[in-house]
C-alpha positions, 0 to 999 in steps of 0.5 A: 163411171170415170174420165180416163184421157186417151194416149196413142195406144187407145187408138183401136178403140177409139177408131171403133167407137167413132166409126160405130157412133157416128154411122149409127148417129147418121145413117141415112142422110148420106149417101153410104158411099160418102158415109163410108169413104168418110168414115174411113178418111174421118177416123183412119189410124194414122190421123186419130193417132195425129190427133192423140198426139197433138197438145191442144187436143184431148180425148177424154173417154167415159168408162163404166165400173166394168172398164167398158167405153160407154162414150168420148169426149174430144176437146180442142184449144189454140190452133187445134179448133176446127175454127179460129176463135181464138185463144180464150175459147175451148171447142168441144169438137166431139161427144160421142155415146155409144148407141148402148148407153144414150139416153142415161144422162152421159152427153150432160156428164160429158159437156160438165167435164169440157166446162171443167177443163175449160175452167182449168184451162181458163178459158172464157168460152165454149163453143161447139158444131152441131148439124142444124137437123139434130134437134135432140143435140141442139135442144140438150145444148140449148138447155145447157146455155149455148147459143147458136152465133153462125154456122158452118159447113160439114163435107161428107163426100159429095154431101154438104151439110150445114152445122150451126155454131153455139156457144156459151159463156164459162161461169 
């Protein structure tokens, strides 16, 4: 397995995975009108390609020996958070496994390669959103030392849900 950034000319793949991976990870606890309109406003070409572009964002997708994307990693710095906090923190907005390859220890080699980009950035925290009833992603970032500190809200459509903010320190 290897980490290869991402570069505007992923685009089509990361659109696929992220519209796969996040309707598979929260199909039925949205409208599918709201699930839909936001997958298509969420992960439309033109803002992902923004994203790619930006330089205090990087994607960072998980490739097996047969070159196929098994997961994404999305990590955010500056003014590219989705919060403000601050110029010492690095966010990790998005970890995404494909539903192929979860349960094969591949969010714990994603969530080790945001710390080591965070140490390289030399960042003194990070931190990351995480909706309040995905108890398998906050009991693994649990484990992994974070801490819930505040939450925020996530609008899909008419749909608000709350996510809980955690963070940890880097050692």
């Amino acid at each position: 397995m290897k980490f290869v950034q991402c570069t505007p000319a992923d685009v089509a793949t990361l659109q696929q995975i992220s519209r796969e991976t996040f309707y598979d990870t929260f199909v039925g606890t949205t409208p599918e009108e709201d699930m839909t309109n936001f997958l298509d406003e969420a992960y439309a070409e033109e803002k992902l390609v923004a994203e790619l572009r930006n330089p205090q964002s990087t994607f960072y997708f998980l490739r097996n020996d047969k070159e196929q994307v098994m997961a994404y990693l999305k990590i955010n710095v500056g003014d590219a958070q989705t919060e403000d906090m601050g110029e010492d923190t690095l966010e990790v907005e998005r970890i995404y496994v494909r539903k192929a390859y979860q349960k094969q220890g591949l969010g714990k080699l994603l969530i080790n390669e945001a710390f080591k980009q965070a140490e390289l950035k030399h960042k003194k925290n990070v931190w990351l959103g995480v909706w309040k009833h995905n108890t398998n992603a906050i009991a693994f970032y649990e484990k992994k030392g974070f801490q819930k500190f505040s939450e925020h809200a996530f609008v899909i459509g008419d749909d608000t849900q709350i996510d809980w903010l955690m963070k940890c320190a880097v050692e």
